[in-house]
N, C-alpha and C positions, 0 to 999 in steps of 0.2 A: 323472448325478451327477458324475462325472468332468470335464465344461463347469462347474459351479455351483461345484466345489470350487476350479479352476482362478482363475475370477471373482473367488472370493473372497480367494484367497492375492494374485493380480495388486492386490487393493482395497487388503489389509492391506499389501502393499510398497513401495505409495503413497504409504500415510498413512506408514508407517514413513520411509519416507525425507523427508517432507515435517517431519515430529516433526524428525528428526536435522539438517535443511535449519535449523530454525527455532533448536534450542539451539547450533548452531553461532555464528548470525549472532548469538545472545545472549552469548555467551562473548564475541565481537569488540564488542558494546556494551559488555560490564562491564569490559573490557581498554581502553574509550575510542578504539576502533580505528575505529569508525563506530558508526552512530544512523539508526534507520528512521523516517521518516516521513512520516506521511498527507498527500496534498494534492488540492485541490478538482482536476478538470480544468479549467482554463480553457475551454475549447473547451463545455463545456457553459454557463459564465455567456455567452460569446460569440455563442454559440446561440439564447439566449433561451429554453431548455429550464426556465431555475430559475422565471421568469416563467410559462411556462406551466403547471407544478404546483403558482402559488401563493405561488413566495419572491420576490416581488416589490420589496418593500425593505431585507428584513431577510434572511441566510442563518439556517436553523435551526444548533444543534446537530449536532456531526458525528458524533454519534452518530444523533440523528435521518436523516438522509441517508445512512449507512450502513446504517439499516435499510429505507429508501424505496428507495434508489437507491444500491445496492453499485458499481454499475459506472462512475457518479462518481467514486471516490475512488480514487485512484492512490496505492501502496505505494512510496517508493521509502528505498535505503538510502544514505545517505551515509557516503563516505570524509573520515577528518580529513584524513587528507594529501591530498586532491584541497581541500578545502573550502576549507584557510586558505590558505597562501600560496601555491597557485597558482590559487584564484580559478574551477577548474573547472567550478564549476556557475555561473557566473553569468549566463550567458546561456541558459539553463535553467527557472530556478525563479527567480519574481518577492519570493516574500516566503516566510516558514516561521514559524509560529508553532505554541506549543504547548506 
């Protein structure tokens, strides 16, 4: 009982820190500090992975593809002060739409 209790407080300190992970990085969106967002992996259109499940001319919905294929989609969080004027990401990230 003692393993199973353990399991589960280790589960809950997880989520809890992941919860506390996630309204932090929201307070820094609504303060304009930075902005998260989703982007295709390149390396899978490059692959010809999207071709072989199908999206052949059209990409679906990123919503659809997040439910197909989570491991697509790359989370990432942008800094304003890296973004604007020093241009940080741009040999990074092709395009951002959203």
């Amino acid at each position: 009982i003692g393993a199973i209790a353990a399991q589960r407080r280790r589960e809950r300190d997880r989520e809890l820190e992941e919860t506390n992970r996630a309204l932090a990085d929201a307070a820094l969106e609504m303060q304009g500090v930075q902005c998260t967002f989703l982007f295709l992996d390149a390396d899978v259109i490059r692959s010809g992975l999207c071709d072989e499940v199908g999206y052949k001319t059209t990409l679906p919905r990123l919503q659809e593809i997040e439910a197909a294929h989570p491991e697509w989609i790359k989370r990432r969080v942008l800094k304003r002060h890296l973004a604007y004027g020093r241009q940080h990401y741009r040999s990074e990230i092709l395009a951002v739409s959203h």
